[in-house]
C-alpha positions as semicolon CSV with decimal commas, in nm:
position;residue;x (nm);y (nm);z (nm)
1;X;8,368;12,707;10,223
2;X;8,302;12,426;10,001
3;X;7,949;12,336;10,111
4;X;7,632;12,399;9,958
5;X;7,346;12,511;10,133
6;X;7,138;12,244;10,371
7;X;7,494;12,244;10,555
8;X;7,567;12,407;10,891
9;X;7,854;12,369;11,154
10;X;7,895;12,359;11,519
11;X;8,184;12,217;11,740
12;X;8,165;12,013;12,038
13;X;8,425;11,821;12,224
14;X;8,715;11,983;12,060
15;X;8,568;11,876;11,656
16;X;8,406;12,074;11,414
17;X;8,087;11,909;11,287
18;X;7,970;12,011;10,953
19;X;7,662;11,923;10,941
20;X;7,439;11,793;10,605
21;X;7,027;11,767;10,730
22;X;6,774;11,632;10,526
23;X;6,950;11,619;10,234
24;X;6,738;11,500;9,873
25;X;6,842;11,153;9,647
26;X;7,123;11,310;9,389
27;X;7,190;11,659;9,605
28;X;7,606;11,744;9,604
29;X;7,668;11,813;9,967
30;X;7,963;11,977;9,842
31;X;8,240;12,055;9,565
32;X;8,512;11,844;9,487
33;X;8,778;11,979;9,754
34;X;9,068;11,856;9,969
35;X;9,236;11,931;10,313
36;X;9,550;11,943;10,441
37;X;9,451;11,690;10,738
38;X;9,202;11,366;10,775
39;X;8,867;11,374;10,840
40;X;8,563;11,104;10,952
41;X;8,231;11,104;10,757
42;X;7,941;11,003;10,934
43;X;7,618;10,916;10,791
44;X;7,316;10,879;11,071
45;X;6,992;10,845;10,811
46;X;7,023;10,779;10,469
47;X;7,346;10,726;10,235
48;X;7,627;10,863;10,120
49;X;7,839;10,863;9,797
50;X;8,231;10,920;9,865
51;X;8,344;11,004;9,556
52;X;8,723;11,044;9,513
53;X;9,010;11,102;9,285
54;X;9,290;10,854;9,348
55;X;9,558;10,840;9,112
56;X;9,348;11,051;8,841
57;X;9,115;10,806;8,834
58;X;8,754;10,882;9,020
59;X;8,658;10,629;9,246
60;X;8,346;10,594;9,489
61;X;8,202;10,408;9,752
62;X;7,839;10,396;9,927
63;X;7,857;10,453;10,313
64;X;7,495;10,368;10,445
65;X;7,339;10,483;10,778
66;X;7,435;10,409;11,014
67;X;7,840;10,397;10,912
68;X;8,133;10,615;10,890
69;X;8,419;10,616;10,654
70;X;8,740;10,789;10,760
71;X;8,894;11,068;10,458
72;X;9,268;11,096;10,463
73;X;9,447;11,445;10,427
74;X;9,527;11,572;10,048
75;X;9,281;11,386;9,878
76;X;8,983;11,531;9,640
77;X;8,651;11,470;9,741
78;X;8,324;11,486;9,725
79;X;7,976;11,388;9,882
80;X;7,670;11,307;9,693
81;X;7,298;11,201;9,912
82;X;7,214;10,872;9,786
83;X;6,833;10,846;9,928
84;X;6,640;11,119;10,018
85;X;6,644;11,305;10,401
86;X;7,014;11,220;10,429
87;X;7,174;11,311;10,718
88;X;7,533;11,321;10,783
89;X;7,844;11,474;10,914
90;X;8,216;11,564;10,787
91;X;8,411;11,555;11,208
92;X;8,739;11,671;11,224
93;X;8,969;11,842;11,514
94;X;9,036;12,177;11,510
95;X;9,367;12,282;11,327
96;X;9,559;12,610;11,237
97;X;9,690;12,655;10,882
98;X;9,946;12,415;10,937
99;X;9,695;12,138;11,029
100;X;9,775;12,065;11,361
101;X;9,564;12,010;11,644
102;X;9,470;12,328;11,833
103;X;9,192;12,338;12,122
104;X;9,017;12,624;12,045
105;X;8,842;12,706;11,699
106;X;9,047;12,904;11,438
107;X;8,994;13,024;11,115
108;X;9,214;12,838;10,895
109;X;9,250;12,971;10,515
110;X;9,513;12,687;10,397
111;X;9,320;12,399;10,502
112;X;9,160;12,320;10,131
113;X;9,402;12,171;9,881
């Protein structure tokens, strides 16, 4: 997995929630990573910086609490807390290694790009 610690995960309703609590000003969530399928990223206290590479070029953008921001398949990302006692979630459906949907939890090794 690509998260750091401060992040758990837990499904409900068919999506895994990975889950970032009380997260400080500057903290990486995560490392720069992809997936083979889309993803929401919801941010309930705090901010978060989306920070992307698009074309080679890195590009970012803000999301503020409360907001989401949706992440499309095969694109390189990563989260950064903007204030301090962040919270926020990454909420995506439950796919095998080909990405599709499945309804029970697997453990999928191809789903990072």
């Amino acid at each position: 997995m690509s998260c750091f610690a401060g992040s758990n995960q837990d499904d409900c309703g068919g999506l895994r929630f990975r889950n970032f609590t009380a997260m400080k000003k500057g903290e990486l969530m995560c490392k720069m990573h992809g997936h083979n399928f889309p993803h929401a990223l919801i941010v309930f206290k705090g901010a978060v910086r989306l920070i992307w590479i698009e074309e080679g070029e890195e590009k970012s953008e803000v999301v503020d609490a409360p907001g989401r921001r949706g992440v499309p398949a095969h694109v390189p990302h990563t989260l950064m807390s903007e204030k301090d006692d962040t919270d926020a979630s990454c909420v995506f459906a439950h796919r095998d290694d080909n990405a599709d949907v499945v309804y029970e939890p697997t453990e999928i090794k191809k789903a990072y790009v």
